[in-house]
N, C-alpha and C positions, 0 to 999 in steps of 0.2 A: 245559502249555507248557514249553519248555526255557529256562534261562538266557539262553543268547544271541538268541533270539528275544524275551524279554524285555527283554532291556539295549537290544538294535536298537529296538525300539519306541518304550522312554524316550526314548533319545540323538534319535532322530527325532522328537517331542514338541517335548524341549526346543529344537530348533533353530528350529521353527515360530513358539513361544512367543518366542524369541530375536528372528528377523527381524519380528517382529510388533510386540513393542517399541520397535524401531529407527524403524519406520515411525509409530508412533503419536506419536514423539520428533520426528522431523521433520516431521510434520505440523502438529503444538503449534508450531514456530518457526514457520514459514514461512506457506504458502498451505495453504490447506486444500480441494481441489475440491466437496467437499460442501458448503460455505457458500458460495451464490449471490449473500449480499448483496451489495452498495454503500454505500460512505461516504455519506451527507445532506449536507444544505446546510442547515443550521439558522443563522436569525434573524428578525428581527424580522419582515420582511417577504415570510418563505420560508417554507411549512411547516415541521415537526418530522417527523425520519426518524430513529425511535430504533435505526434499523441503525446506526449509527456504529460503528465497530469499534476495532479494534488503532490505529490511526492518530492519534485524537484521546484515546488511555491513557496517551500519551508524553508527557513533560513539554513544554511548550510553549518556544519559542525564538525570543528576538528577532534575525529577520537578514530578507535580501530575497532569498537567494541558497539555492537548493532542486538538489542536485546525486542524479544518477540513477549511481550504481554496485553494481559486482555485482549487478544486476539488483535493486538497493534503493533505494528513496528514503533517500536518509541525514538529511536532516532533514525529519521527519515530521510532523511539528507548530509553525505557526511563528506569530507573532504580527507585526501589521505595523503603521503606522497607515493611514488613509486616506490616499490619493493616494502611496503608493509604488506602484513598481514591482515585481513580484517577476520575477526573472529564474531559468530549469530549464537546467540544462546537464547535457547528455550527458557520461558520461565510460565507457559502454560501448561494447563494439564492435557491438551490436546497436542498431537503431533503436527508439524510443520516441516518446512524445505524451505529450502532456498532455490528459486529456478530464475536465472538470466532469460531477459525479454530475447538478447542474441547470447546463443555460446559462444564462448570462444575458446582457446586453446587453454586458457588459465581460470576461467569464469566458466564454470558444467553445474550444471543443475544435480543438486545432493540429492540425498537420501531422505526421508522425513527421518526427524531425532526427535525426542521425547524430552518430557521437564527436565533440567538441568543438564540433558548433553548439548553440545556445540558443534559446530561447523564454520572451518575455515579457509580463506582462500588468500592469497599470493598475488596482488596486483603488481607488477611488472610493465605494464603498459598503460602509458598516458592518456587517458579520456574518461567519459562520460558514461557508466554501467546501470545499467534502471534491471531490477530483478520483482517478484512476487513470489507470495507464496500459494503454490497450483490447489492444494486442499481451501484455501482462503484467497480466492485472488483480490481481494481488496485490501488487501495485508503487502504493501509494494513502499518504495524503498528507492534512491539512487544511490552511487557510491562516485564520486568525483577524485580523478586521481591526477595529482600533478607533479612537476616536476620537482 
């Protein structure tokens, strides 16, 4: 083989190797299509679903207010007590939901809402709520609610 049939070869390697990198790099942040799971809903009186993922890694955060941008849940993990309210606001320009991994009688999967409306919900019972958003399911979320 000749030189430059050699160097074309490498240069053409390394570029594969290069784009292949990149994609392995975004993959690791973000969504990843080859993991089907879903976040659990673990407590006392829910099974245990060791799928929990990215969502409940995050450091956990005392607020009531759960805001959907750049197609992210910004607060990912929140801790609440019983009988707040936790309120989702839209601040995309794409529509969203909020859908529980399980329903239950206070936690129902909404309606998709639009930039600036919200959607709120009533925790009343103590445990562990892992929810996504079904148009985005990489877009997930726990809500921790205690005593």
């Amino acid at each position: 083989m000749n030189k430059k049939l050699i160097t074309t070869i490498v240069l053409a390697l390394l570029i594969v190797f290069a784009v292949g990198a990149v994609m392995l790099d975004k993959n690791d942040k973000g969504f990843n299509s080859s993991d089907n799971t879903q976040p659990g809903m673990n407590s006392d009186h829910n099974k245990d679903d060791s799928s929990i993922n990215s969502a409940t890694d995050t450091e956990m955060t005392e607020t009531n207010m759960i805001s959907y941008k750049g197609f992210e849940v910004v607060q990912k993990a929140i801790v609440v007590k019983k009988g707040t309210t936790v309120t989702w606001t839209n601040e995309d320009s794409a529509k969203h939901d909020v859908t529980p991994v399980t329903e239950t009688e206070e936690f129902k999967t909404s309606e998709l809402f639009g930039k600036g409306e919200t959607y709120s919900v009533t925790f009343n019972t103590v445990g562990k709520y892992s929810y996504f958003c079904s148009p985005h399911p990489y877009m997930k979320g726990t809500i921790e609610v205690t005593e």
